[in-house]
Structures are given as C-alpha cells and as structure tokens.
C-alpha positions as protocol buffer text, in pm:
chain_id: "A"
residue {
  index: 1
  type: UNK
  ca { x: 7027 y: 430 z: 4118 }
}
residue {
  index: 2
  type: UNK
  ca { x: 6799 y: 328 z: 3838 }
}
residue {
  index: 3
  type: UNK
  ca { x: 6847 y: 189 z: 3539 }
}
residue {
  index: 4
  type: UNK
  ca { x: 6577 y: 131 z: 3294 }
}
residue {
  index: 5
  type: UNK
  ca { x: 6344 y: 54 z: 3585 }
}
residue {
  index: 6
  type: UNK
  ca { x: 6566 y: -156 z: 3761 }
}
residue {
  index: 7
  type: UNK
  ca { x: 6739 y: -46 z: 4137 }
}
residue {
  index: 8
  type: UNK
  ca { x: 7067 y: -75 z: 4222 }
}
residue {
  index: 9
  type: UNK
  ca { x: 7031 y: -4 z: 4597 }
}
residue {
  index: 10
  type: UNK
  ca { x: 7340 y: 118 z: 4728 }
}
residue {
  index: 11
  type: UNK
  ca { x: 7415 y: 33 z: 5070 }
}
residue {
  index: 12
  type: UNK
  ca { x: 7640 y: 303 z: 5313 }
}
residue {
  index: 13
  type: UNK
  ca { x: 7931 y: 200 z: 5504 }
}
residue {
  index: 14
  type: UNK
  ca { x: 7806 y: 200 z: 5792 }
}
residue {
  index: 15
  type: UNK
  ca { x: 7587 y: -83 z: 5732 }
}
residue {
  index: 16
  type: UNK
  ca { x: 7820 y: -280 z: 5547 }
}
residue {
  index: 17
  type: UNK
  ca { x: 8136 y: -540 z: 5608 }
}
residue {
  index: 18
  type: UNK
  ca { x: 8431 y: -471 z: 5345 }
}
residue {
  index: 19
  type: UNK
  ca { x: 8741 y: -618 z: 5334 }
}
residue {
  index: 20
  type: UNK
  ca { x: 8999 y: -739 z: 5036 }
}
residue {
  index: 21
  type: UNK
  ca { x: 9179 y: -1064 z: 5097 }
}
residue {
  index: 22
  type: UNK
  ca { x: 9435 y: -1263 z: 4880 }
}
residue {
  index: 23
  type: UNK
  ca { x: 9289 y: -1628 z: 4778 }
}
residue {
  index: 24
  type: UNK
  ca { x: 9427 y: -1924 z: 4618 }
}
residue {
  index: 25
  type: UNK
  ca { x: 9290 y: -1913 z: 4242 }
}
residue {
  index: 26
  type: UNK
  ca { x: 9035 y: -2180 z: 4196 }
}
residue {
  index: 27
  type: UNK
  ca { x: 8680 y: -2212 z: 4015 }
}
residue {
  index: 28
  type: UNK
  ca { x: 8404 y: -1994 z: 4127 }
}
residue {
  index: 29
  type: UNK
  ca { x: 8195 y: -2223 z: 4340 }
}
residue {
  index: 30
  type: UNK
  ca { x: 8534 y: -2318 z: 4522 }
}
residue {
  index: 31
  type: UNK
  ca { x: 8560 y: -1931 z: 4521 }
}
residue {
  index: 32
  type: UNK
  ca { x: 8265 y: -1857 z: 4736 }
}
residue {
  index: 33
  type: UNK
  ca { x: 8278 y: -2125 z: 4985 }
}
residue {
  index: 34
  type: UNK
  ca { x: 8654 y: -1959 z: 5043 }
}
residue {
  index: 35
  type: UNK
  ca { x: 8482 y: -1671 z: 5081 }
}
residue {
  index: 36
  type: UNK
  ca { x: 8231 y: -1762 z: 5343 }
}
residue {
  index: 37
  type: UNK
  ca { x: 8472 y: -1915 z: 5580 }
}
residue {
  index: 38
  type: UNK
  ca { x: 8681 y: -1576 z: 5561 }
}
residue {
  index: 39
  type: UNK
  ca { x: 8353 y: -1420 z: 5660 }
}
residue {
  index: 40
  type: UNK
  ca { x: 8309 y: -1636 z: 5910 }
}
residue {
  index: 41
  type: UNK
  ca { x: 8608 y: -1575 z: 6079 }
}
residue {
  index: 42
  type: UNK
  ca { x: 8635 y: -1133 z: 6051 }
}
residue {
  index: 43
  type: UNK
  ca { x: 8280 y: -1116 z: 6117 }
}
residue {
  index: 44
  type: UNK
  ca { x: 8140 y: -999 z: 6472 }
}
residue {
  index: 45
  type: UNK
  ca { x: 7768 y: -1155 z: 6384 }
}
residue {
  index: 46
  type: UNK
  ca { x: 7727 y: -1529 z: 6311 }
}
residue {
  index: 47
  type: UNK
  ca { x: 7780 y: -1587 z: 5874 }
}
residue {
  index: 48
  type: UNK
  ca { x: 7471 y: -1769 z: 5948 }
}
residue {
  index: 49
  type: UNK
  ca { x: 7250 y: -1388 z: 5987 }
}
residue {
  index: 50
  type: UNK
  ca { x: 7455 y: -1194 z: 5676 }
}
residue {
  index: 51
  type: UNK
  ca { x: 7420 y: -1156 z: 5324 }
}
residue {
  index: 52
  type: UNK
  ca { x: 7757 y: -1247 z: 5176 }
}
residue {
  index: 53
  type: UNK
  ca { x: 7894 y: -1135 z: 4808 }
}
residue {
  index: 54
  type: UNK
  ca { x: 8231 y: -1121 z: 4685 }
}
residue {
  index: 55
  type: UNK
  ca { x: 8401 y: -983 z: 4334 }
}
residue {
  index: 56
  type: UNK
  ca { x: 8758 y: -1042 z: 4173 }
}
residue {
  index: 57
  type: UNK
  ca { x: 8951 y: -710 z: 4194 }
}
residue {
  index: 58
  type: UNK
  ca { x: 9265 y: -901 z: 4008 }
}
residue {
  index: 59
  type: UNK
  ca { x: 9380 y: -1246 z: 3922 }
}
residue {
  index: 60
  type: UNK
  ca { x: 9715 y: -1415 z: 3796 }
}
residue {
  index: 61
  type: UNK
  ca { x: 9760 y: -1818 z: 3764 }
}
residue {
  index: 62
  type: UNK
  ca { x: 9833 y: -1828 z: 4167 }
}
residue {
  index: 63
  type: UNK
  ca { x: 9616 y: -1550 z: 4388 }
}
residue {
  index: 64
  type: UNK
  ca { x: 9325 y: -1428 z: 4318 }
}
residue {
  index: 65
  type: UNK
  ca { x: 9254 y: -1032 z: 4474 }
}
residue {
  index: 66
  type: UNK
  ca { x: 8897 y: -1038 z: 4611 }
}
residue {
  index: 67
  type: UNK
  ca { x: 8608 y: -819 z: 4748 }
}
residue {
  index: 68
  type: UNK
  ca { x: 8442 y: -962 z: 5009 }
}
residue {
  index: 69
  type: UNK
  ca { x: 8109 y: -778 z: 5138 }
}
residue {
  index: 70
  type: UNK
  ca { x: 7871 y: -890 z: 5376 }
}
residue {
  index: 71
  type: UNK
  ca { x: 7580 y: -742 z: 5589 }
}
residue {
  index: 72
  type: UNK
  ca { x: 7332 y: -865 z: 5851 }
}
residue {
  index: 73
  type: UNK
  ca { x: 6975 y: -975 z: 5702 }
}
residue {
  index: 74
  type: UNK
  ca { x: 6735 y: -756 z: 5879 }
}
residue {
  index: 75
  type: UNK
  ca { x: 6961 y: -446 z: 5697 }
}
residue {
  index: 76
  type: UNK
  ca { x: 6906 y: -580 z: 5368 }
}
residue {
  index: 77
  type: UNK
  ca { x: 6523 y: -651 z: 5498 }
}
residue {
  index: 78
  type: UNK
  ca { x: 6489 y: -271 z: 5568 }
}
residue {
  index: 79
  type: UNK
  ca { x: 6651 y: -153 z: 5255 }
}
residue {
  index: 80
  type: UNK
  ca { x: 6372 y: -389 z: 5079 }
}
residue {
  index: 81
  type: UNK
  ca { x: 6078 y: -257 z: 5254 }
}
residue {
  index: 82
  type: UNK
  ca { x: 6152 y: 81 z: 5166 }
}
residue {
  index: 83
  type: UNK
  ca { x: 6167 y: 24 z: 4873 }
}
residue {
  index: 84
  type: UNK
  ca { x: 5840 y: -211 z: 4865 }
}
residue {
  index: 85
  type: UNK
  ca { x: 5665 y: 104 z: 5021 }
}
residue {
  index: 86
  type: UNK
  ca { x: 5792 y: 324 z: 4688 }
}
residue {
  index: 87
  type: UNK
  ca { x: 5638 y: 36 z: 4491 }
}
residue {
  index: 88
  type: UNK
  ca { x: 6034 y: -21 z: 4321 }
}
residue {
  index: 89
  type: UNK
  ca { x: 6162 y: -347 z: 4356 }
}
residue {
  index: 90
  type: UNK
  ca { x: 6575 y: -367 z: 4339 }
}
residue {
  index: 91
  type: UNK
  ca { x: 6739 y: -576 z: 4119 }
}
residue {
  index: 92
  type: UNK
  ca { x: 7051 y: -522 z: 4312 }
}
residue {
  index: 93
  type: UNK
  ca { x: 7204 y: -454 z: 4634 }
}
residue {
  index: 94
  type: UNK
  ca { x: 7578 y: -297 z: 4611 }
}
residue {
  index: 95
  type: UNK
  ca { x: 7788 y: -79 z: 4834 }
}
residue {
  index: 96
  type: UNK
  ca { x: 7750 y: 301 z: 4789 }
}
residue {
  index: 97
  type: UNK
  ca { x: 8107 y: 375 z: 4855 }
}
residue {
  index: 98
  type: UNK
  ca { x: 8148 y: 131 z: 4526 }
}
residue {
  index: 99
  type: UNK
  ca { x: 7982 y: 336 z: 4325 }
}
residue {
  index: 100
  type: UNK
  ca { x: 8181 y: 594 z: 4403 }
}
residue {
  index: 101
  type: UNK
  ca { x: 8504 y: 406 z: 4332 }
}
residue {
  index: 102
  type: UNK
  ca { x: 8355 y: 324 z: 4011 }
}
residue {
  index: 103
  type: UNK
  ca { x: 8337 y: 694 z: 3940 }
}
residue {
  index: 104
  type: UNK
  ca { x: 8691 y: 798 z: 4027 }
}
residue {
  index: 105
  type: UNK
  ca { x: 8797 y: 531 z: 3826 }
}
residue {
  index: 106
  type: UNK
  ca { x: 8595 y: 550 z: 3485 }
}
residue {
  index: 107
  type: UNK
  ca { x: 8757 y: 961 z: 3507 }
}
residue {
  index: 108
  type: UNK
  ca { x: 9087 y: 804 z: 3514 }
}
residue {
  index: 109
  type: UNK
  ca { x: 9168 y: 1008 z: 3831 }
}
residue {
  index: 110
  type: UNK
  ca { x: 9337 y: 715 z: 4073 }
}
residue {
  index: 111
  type: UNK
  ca { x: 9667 y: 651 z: 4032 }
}
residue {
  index: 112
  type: UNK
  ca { x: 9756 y: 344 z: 3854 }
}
residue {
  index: 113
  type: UNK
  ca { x: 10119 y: 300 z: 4009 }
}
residue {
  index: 114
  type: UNK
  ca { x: 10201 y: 314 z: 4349 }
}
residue {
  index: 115
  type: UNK
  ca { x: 9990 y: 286 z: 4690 }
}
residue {
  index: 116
  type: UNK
  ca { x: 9780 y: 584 z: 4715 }
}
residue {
  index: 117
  type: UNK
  ca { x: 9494 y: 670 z: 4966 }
}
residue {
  index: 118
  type: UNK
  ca { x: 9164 y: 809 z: 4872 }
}
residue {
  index: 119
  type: UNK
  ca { x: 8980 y: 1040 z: 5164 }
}
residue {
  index: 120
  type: UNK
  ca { x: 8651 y: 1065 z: 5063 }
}
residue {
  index: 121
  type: UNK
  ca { x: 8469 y: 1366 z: 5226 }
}
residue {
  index: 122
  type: UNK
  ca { x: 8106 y: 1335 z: 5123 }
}
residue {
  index: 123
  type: UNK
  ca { x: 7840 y: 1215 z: 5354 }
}
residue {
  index: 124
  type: UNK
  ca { x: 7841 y: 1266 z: 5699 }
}
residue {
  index: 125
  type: UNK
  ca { x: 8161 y: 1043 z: 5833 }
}
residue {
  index: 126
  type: UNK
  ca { x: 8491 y: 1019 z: 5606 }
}
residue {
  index: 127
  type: UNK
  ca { x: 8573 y: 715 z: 5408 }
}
residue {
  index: 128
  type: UNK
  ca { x: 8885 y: 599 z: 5319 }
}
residue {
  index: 129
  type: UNK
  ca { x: 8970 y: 345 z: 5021 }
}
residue {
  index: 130
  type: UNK
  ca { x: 9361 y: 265 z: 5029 }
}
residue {
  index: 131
  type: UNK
  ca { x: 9477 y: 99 z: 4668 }
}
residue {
  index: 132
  type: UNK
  ca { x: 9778 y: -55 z: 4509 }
}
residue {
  index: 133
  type: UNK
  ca { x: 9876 y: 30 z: 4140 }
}
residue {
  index: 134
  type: UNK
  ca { x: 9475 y: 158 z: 4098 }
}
residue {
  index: 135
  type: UNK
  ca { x: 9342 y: -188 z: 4321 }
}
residue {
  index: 136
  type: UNK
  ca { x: 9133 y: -118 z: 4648 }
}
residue {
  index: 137
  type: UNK
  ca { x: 9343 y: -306 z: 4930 }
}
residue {
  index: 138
  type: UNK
  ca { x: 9163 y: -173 z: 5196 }
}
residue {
  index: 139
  type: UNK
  ca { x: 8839 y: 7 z: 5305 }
}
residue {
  index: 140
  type: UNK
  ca { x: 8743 y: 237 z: 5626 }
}
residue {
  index: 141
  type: UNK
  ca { x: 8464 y: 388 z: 5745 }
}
residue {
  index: 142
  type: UNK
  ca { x: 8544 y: 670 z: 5985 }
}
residue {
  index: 143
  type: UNK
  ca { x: 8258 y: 647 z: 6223 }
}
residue {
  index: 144
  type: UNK
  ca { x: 8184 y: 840 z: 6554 }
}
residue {
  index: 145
  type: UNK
  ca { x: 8301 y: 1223 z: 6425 }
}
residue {
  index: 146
  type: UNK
  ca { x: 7959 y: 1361 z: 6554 }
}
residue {
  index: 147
  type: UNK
  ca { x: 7990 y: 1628 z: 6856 }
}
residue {
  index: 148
  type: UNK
  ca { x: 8386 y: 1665 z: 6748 }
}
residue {
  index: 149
  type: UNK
  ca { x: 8465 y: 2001 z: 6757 }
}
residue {
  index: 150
  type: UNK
  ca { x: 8681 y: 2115 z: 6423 }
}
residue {
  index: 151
  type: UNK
  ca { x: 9038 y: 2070 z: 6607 }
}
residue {
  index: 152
  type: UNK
  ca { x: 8918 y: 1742 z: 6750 }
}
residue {
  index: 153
  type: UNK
  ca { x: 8769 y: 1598 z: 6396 }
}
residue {
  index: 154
  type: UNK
  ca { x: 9102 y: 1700 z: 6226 }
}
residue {
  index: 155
  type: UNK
  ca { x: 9296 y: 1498 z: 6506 }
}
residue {
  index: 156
  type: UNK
  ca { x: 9041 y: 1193 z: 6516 }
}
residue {
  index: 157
  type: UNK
  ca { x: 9074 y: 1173 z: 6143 }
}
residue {
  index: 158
  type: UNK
  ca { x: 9451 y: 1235 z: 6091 }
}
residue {
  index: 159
  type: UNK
  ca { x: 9479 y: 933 z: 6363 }
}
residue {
  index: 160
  type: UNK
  ca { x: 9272 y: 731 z: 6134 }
}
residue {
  index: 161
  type: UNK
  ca { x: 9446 y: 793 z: 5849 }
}
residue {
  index: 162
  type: UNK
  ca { x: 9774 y: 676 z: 5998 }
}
residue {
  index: 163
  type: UNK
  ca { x: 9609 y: 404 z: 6151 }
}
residue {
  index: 164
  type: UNK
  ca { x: 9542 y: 298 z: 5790 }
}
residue {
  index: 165
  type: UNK
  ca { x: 9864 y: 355 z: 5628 }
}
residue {
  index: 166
  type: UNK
  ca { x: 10026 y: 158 z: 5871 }
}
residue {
  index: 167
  type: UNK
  ca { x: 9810 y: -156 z: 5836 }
}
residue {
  index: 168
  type: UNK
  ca { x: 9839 y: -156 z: 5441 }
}
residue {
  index: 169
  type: UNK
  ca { x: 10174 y: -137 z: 5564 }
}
residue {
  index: 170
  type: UNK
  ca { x: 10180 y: -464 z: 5746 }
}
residue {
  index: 171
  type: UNK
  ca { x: 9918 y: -675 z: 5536 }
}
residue {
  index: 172
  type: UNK
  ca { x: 10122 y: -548 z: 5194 }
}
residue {
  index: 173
  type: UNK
  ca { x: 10426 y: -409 z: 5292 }
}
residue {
  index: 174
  type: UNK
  ca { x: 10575 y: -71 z: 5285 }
}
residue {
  index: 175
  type: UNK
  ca { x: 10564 y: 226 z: 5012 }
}
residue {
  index: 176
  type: UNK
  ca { x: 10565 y: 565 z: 5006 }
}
residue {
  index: 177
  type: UNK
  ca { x: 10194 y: 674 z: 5019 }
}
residue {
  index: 178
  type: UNK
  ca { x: 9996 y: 964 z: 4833 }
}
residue {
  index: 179
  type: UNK
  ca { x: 9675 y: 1082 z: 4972 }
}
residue {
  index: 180
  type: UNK
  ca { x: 9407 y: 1242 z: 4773 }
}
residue {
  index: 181
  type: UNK
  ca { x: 9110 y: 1448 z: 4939 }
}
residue {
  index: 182
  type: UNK
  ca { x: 8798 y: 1406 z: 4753 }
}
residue {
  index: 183
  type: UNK
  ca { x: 8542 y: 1690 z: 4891 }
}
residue {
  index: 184
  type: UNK
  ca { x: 8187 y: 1751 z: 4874 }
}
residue {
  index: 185
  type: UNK
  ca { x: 8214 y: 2118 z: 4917 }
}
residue {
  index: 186
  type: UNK
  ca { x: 8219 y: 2173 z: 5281 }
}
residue {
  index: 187
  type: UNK
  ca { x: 8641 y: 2112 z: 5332 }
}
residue {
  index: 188
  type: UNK
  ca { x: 8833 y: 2248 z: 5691 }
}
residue {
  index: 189
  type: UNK
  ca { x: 9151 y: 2411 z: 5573 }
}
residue {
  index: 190
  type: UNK
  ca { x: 9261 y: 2341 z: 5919 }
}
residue {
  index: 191
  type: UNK
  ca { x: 9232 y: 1979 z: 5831 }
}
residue {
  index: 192
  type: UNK
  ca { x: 9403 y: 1993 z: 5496 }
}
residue {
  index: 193
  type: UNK
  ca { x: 9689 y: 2143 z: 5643 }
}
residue {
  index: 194
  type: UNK
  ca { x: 9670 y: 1902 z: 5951 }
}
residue {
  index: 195
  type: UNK
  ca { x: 9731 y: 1589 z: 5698 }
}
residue {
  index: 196
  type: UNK
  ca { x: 9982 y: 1778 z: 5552 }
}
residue {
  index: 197
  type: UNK
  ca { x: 10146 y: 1842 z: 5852 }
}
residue {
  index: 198
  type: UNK
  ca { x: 10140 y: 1481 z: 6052 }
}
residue {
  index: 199
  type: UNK
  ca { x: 10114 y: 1216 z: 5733 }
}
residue {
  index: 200
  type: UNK
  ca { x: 10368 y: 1342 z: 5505 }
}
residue {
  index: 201
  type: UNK
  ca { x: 10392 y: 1204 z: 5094 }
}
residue {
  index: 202
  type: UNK
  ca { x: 10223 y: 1437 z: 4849 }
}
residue {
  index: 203
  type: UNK
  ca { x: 9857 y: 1538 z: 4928 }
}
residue {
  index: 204
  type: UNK
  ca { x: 9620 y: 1632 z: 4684 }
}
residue {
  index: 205
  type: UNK
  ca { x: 9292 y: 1825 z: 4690 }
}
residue {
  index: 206
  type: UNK
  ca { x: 9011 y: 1761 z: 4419 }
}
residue {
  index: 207
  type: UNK
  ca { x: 8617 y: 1886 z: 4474 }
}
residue {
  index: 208
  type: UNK
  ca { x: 8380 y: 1586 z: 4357 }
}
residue {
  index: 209
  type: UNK
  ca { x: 8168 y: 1824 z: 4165 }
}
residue {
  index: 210
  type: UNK
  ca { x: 8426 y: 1768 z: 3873 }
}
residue {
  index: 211
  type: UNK
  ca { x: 8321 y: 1386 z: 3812 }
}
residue {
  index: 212
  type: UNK
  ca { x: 7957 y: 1239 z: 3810 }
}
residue {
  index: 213
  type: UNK
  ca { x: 7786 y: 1127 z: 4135 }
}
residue {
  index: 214
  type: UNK
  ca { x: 7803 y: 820 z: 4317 }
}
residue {
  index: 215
  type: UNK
  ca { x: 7454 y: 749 z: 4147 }
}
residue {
  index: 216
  type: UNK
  ca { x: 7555 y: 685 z: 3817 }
}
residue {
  index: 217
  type: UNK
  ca { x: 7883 y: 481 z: 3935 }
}
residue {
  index: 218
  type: UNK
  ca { x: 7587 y: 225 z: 4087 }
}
residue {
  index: 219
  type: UNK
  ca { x: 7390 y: 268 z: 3771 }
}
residue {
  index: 220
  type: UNK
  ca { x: 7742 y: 167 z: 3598 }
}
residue {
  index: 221
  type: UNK
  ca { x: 7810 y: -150 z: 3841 }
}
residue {
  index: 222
  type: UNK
  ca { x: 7460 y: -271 z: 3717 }
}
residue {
  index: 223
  type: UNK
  ca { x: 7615 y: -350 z: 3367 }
}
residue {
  index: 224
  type: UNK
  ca { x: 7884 y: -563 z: 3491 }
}
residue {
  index: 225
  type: UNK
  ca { x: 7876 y: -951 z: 3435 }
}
residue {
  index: 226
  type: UNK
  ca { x: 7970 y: -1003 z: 3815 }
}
residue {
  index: 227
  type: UNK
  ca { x: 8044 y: -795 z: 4109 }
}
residue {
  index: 228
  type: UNK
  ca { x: 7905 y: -717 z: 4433 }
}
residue {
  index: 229
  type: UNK
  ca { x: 7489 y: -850 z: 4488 }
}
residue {
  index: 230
  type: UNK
  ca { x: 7385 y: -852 z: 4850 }
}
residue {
  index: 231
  type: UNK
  ca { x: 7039 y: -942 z: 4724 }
}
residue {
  index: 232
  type: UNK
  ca { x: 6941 y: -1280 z: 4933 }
}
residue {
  index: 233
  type: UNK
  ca { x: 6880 y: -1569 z: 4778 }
}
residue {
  index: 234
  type: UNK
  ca { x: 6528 y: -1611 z: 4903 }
}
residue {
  index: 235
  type: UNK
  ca { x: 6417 y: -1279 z: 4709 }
}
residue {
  index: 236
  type: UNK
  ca { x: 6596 y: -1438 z: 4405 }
}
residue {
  index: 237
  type: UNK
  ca { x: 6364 y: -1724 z: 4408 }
}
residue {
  index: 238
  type: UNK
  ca { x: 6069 y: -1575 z: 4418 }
}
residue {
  index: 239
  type: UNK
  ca { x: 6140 y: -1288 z: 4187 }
}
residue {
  index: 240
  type: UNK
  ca { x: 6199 y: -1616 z: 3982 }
}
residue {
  index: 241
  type: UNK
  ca { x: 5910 y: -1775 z: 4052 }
}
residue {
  index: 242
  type: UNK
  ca { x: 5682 y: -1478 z: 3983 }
}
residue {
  index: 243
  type: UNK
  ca { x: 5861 y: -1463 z: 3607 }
}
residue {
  index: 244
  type: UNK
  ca { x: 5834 y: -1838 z: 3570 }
}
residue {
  index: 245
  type: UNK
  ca { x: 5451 y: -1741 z: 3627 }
}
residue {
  index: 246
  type: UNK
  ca { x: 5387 y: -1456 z: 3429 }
}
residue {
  index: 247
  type: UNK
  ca { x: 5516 y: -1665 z: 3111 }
}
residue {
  index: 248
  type: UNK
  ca { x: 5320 y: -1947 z: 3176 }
}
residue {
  index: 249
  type: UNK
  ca { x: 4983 y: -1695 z: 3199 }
}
C-alpha cells in the first residue's frame, strides 16, 4: 500500500509470528525488552534471527494488552529486494491481516461487546482473528488446506475453529462466542452450514466487497503514531544516513 510515495509492505500470515499477551504496564523501553523475552520464549527460531515489533491494543493503570509480531530476517530481506527491484523503497513493514482488521474496524462492523470470532475467507488459507469487547486476543493462520477436497476443508477448518474457541477459552476464560464469515466471493455453503452445525452461537455471513480492501487498511496503519514496524534497524540507519546526507549536499 502506498501512501504519498511511501510503502507500507504488508506481510501475510504465513510469514509472520502473532500473538497478544497481557504485560505489566511500564514505560516503553521497559515495554520492548518485555517484549523480546516473550519472543524469545514462543518463538521456534532463535530472537537473535527475527525482526521483532509490538503495539498496545489496550491499557489501564495495571496490564497493558499488547501485539507482539515478529519474523525471521531473510523474510523481511526478500520483501526488501522486491521491492529494491521495483525501484520503491518501504517505509514500513506491517502485517497484511492488520490491515484488514483495520478495515473491519474503521466500518464499525466488529462487535464491541462480547467475544466474537472473525473467519476471514480471502486469500488462499483462512484466517481467524478472535477478539474481546472489539480487542484482537488471538490470531490463526489456517495453513495446509491445499489438496483438501470440499468435505475435508469444511472438517479441517471447523476443527480449527474449535480449536480456537477453546484456547481463548483457557487463556481468557469462557463466553458465549459469535462467529462472523468474512468472504471474498468464492464461499462453500456446505461449509457455512458445517459451522453452523458443529460450533453453535450465532453465525453471521458478510461478503468483503461491502468495505474497502486490505490495501487501504495498510495505507491507514501508516498514519498512526505507533503500531506494528518490522522494518530492521539496520535499514533505519542508513535510510538515515542517506537523509543526513542529502541535507548536508
């Protein structure tokens, strides 16, 4: 996404570590080291080869809700050569799936009471954000669908799903869950009716041709003060030395 020249490079979940963890409030600095050592420890690769971000989803006096992100370095290396070869430089690095979130939430269509799950249905493998009064608690990337046949997708999925409910269940205790199927146009009735069928609550069905693309909730992001910026540091310092350059020419 690109706003007035500038990339937001949105990264797809299958590259990408997410995961939303309750903190003790403190000061930012304190903040991210916090935030490394939880990396360190849910991480399969060494903190030592990711990019690591984080971004404040709530706060009160006590706990602070946060984002955590991370990614290995040669992903974020491949995401910059492309777009070296385009001749674009990024000024950001996000998480697609957050621009989408950013989307459903501008349109005021997540519910802002209760625990709700959001099935999104729009690239090649489902992904599932599960939030709390309108907060992401939890995100899933359903990976490995390819081959399924339609029965066997439907079952793999609805599995999934429950899987999902059950561990917002134990990390935040339990509450009657909504689910709400956001499509891209291609939809299985026979999986619609399968979630009816096996997960219970109210489930809802909305196309995502009604609210903007994904795009423009990146493009959004970019005007935020703070949020999620898997750009490494190294790239930082020498887009800041080549500024520090061209004013001094």
């Amino acid at each position: 996404s690109s706003v007035q020249g500038k990339i937001n490079a949105g990264l797809e979940s299958d590259q990408i570590l997410l995961r939303v963890l309750e903190l003790p409030a403190v000061d930012r600095e304190e903040l991210a080291g916090m935030v490394h050592l939880q990396v360190d420890k849910f991480s399969p690769f060494p903190v030592e080869s990711m990019v690591v971000s984080h971004e404040v989803l709530s706060r009160d006096a006590e706990k602070v809700k946060v984002l955590i992100a991370a990614v290995k370095k040669d992903v974020v290396g491949q995401a910059g050569a492309v777009l070296k070869r385009a001749g674009r430089a990024s000024a950001r690095i996000d998480a697609a799936i957050l621009g989408r979130w950013r989307i459903l939430k501008d349109a005021g269509v997540v519910s802002s009471t209760g625990r709700e799950l959001v099935l999104l249905m729009e690239g090649p493998a489902p992904e599932l954000v599960m939030c709390q009064n309108g907060i992401p608690i939890l995100f899933r990337f359903l990976a490995g669908g390819e081959g399924l046949s339609e029965a066997d997708f439907a079952d793999e999925t609805v599995r999934e799903i429950g899987y999902t409910v059950m561990s917002a269940e134990m990390e935040n205790g339990p509450s009657e869950c909504s689910i709400t199927i956001w499509h891209g146009g291609k939809l299985s009735a026979g999986l619609v009716e399968k979630i009816k069928g096996e997960c219970g609550g109210r489930v809802a069905v909305k196309a995502l041709d009604t609210v903007a693309a994904s795009a423009e909730g990146l493009a959004r992001r970019m005007g935020d003060a703070e949020g999620i910026d898997l750009t490494p540091q190294e790239w930082r310092l020498t887009g800041d030395a080549r500024l520090f350059r061209r004013k001094t020419i």
